[in-house]
N, CA and C atoms as an extended XYZ file, in Angstrom:
297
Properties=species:S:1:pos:R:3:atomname:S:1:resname:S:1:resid:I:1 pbc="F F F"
N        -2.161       -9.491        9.430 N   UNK     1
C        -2.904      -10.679        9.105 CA  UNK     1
C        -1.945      -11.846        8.996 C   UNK     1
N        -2.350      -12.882        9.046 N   UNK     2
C        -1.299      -14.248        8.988 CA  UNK     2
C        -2.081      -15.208        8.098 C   UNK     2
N        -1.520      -15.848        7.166 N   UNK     3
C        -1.613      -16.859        6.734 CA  UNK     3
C        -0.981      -18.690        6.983 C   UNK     3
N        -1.506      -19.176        7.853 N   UNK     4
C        -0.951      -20.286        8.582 CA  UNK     4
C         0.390      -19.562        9.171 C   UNK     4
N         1.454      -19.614        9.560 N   UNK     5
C         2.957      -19.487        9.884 CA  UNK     5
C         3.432      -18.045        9.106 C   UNK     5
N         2.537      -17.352        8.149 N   UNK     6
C         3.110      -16.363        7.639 CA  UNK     6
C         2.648      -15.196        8.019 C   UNK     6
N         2.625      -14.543        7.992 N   UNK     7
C         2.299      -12.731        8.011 CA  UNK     7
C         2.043      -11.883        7.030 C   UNK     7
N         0.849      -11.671        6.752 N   UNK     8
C         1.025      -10.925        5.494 CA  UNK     8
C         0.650       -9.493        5.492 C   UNK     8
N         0.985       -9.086        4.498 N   UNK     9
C         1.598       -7.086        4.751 CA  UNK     9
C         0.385       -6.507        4.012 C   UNK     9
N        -0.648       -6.035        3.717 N   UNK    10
C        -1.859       -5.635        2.938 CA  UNK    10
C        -1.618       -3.796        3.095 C   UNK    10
N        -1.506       -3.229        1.683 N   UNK    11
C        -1.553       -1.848        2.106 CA  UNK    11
C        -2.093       -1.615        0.665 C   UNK    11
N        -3.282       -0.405        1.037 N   UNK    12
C        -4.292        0.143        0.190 CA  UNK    12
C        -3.568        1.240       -0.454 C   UNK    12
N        -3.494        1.019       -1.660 N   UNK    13
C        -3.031        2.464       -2.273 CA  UNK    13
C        -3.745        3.321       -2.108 C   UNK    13
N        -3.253        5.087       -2.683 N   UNK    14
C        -4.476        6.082       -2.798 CA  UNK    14
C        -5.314        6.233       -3.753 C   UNK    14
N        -4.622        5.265       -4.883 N   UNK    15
C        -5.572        5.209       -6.542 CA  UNK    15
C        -4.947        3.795       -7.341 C   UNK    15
N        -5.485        3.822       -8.474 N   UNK    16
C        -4.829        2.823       -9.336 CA  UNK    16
C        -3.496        3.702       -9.903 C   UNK    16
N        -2.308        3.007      -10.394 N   UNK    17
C        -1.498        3.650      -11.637 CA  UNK    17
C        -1.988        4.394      -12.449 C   UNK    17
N        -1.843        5.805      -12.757 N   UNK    18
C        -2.430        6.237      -13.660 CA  UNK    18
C        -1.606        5.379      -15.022 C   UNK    18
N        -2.397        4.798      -16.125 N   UNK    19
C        -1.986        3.878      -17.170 CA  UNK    19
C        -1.425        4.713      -18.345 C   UNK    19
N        -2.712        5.789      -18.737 N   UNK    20
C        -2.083        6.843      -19.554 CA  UNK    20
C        -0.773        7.573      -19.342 C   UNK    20
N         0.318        7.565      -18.980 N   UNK    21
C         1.699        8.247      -18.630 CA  UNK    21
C         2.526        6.842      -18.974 C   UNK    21
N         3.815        7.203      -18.764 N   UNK    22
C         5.039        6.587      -19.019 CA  UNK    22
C         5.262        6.555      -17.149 C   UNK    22
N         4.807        6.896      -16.523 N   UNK    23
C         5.254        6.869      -14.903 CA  UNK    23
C         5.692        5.346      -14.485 C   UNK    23
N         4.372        4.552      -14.728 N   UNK    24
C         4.376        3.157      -14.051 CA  UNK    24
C         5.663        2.675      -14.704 C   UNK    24
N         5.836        2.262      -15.709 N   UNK    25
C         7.424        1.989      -16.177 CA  UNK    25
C         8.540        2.761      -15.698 C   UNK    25
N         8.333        3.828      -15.496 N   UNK    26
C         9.623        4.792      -14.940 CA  UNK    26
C         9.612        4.181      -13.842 C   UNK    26
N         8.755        4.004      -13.202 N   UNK    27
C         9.014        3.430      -11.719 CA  UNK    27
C         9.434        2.402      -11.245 C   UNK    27
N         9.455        1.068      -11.925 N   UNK    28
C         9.325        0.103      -12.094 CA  UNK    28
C        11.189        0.316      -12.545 C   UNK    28
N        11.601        0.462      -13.310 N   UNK    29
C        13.088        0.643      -13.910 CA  UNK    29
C        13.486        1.006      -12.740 C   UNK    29
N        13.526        2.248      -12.183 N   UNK    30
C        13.912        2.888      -11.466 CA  UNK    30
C        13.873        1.972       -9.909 C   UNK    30
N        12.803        1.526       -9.702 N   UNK    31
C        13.045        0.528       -8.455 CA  UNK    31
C        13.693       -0.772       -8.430 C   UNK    31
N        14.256       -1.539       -9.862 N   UNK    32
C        14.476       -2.168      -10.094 CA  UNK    32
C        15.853       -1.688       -9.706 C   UNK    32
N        16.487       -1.011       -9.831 N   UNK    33
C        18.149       -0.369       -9.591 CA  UNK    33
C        18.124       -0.465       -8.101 C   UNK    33
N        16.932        0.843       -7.942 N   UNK    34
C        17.034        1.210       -6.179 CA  UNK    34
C        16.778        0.257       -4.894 C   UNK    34
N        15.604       -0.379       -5.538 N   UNK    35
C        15.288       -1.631       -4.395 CA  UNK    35
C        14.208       -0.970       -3.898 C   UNK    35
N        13.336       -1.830       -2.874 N   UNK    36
C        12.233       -1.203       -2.153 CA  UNK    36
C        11.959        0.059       -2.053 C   UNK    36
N        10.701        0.744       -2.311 N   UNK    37
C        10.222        1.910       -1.965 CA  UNK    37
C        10.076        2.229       -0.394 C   UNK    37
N         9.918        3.535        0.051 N   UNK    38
C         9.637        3.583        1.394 CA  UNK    38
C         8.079        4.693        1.436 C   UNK    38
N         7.033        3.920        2.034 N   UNK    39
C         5.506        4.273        1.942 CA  UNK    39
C         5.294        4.957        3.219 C   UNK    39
N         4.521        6.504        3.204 N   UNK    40
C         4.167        6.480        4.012 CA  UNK    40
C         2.404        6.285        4.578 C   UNK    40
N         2.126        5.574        5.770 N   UNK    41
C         1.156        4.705        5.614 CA  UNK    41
C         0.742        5.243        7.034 C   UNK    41
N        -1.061        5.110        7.145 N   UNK    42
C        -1.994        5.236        8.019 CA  UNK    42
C        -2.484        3.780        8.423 C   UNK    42
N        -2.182        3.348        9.767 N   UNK    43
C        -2.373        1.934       10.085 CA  UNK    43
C        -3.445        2.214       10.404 C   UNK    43
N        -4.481        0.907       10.130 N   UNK    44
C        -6.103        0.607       11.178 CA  UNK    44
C        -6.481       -0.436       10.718 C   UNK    44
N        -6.891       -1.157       12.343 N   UNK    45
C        -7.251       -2.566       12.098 CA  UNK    45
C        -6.449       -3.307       11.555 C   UNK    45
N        -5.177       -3.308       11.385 N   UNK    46
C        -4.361       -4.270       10.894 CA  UNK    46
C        -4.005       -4.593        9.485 C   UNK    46
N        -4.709       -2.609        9.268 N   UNK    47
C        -4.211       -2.627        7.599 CA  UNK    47
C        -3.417       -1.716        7.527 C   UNK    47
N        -2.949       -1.156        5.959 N   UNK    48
C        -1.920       -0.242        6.273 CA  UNK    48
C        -2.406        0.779        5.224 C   UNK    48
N        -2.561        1.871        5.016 N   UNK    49
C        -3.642        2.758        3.602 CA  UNK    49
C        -2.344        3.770        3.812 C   UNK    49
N        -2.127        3.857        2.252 N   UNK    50
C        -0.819        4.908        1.503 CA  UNK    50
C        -1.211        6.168        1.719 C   UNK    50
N        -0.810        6.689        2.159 N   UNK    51
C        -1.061        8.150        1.660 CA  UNK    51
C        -0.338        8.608        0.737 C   UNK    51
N         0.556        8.024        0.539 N   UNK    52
C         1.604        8.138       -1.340 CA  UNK    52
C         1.804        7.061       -1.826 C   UNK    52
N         2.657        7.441       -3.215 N   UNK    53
C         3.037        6.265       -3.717 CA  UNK    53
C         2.128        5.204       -4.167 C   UNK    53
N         0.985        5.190       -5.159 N   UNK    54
C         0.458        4.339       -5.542 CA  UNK    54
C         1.214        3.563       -6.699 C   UNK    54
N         2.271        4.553       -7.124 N   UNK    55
C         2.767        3.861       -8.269 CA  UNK    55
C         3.855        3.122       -7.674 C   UNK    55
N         4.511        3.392       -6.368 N   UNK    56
C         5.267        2.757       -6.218 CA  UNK    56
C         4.957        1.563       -5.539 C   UNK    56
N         3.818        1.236       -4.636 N   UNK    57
C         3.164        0.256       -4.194 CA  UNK    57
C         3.060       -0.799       -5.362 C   UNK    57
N         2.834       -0.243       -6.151 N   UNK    58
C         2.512       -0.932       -7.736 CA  UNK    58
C         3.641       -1.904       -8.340 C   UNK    58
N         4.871       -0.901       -7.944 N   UNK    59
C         5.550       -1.218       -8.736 CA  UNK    59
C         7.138       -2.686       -8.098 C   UNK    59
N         6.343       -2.093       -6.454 N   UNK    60
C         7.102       -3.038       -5.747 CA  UNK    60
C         6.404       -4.229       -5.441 C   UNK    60
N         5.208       -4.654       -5.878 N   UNK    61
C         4.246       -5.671       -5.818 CA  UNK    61
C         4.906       -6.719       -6.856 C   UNK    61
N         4.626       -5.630       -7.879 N   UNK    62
C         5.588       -6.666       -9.691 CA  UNK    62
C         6.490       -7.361       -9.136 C   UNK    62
N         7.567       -6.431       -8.393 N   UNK    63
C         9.105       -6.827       -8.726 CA  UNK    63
C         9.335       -7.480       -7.522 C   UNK    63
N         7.878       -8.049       -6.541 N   UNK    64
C         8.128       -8.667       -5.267 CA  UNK    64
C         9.067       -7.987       -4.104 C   UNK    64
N         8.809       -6.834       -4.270 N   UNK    65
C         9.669       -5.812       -3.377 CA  UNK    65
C         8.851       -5.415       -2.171 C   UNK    65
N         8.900       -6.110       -0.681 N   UNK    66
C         8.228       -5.050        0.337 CA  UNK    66
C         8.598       -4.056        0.365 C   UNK    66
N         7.752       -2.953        0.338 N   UNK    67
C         7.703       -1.833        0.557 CA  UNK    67
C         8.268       -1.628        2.120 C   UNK    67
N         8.968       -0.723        2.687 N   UNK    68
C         9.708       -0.001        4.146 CA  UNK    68
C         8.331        1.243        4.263 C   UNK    68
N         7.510        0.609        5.111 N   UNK    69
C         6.348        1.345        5.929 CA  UNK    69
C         7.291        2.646        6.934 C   UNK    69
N         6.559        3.356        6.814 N   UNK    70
C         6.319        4.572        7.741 CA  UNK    70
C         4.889        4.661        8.357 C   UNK    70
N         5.125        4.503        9.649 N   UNK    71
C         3.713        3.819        9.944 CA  UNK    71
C         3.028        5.007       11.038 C   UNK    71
N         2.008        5.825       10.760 N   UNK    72
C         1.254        6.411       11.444 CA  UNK    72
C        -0.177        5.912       11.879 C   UNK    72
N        -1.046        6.280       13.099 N   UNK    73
C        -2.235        6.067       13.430 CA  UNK    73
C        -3.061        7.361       12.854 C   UNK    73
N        -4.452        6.865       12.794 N   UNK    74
C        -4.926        7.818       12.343 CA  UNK    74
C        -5.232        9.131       12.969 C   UNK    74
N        -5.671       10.125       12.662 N   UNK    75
C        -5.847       11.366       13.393 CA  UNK    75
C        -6.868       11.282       14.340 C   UNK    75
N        -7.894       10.261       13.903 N   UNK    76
C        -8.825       10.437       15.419 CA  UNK    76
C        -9.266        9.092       15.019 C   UNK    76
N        -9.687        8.338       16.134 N   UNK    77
C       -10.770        7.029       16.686 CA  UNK    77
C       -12.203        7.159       16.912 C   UNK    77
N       -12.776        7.184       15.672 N   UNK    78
C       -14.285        7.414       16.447 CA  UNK    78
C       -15.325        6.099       15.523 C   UNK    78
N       -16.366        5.885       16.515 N   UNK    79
C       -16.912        4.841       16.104 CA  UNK    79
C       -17.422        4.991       14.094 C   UNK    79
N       -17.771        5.796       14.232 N   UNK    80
C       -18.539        6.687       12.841 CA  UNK    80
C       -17.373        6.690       11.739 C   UNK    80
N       -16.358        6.255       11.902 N   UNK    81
C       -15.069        5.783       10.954 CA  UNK    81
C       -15.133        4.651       10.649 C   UNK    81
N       -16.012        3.974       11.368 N   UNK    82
C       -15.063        2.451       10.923 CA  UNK    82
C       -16.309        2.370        9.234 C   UNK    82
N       -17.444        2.739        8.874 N   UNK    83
C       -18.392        3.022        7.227 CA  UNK    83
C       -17.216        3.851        6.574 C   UNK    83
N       -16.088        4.776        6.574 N   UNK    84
C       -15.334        4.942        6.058 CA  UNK    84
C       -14.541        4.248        5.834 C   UNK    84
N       -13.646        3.478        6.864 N   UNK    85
C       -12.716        2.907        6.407 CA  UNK    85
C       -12.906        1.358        5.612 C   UNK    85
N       -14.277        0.704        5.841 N   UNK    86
C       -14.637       -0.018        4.917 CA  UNK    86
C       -15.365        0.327        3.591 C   UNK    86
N       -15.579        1.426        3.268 N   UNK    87
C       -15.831        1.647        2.000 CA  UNK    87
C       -14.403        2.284        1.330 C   UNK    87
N       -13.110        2.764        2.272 N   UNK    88
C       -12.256        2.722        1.102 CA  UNK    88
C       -11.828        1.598        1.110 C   UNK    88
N       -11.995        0.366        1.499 N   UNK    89
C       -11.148       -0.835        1.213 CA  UNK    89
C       -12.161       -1.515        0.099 C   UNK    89
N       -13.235       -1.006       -0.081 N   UNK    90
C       -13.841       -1.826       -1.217 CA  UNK    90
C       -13.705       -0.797       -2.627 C   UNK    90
N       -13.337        0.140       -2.508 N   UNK    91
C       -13.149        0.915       -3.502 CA  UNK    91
C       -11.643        1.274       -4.115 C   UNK    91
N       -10.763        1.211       -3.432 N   UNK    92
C        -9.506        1.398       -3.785 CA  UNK    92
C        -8.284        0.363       -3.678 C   UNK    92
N        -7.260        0.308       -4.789 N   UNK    93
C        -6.515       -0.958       -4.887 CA  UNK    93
C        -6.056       -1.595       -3.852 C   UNK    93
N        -5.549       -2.503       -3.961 N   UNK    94
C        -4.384       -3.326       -2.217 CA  UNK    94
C        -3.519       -3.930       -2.940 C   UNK    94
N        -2.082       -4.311       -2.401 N   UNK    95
C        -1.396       -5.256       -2.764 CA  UNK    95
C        -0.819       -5.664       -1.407 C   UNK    95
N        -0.687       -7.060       -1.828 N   UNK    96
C        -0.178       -7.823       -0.390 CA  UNK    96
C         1.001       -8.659       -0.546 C   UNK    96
N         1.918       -8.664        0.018 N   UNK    97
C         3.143       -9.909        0.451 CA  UNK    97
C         3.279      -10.449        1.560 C   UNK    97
N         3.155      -11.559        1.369 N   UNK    98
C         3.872      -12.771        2.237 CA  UNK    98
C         4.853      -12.264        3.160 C   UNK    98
N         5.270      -12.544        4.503 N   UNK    99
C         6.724      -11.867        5.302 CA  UNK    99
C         6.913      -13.288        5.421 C   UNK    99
């Protein structure tokens, strides 16, 4: 997607942070040392959906960190996907950056 002159990166996590745990902070510390996470991701239509790492999607959003995509297509193309893939984009988180 582009925003005037920019490009922007949109990738759907697989859930929210779970809040109850100490994780989201562990992660967050921990990426703060390491630097960017690396996601691996199912492209379609010009989005990008996690198959891991929701906490780290999470946590590199905070700290303004793009995430390093691993970028796969999906397993099959069929018309009868595309009521799936718009009901997980209305149901499950996104975070986006600017390139």
């Amino acid at each position: 997607m582009k925003l005037g002159d920019k490009n922007i990166l949109r990738v759907f996590a697989k859930h929210d942070p779970y809040w109850n745990t100490t994780q989201p902070s562990k992660v967050i510390n921990e990426m703060e040392e390491l630097g960017p996470p690396t996601i691996n991701v199912v492209a379609y239509r010009g989005d990008y959906f996690a198959t891991e790492g929701s906490h780290r999607l999470f946590a590199a959003w905070l700290l303004e960190l793009v995430p390093n995509l691993i970028i796969s297509d999906p397993e099959r193309f069929d018309q009868s996907d595309e009521e799936f893939w718009e009901t997980v984009k209305e149901r499950i988180p996104h975070y986006s950056w600017l390139l």
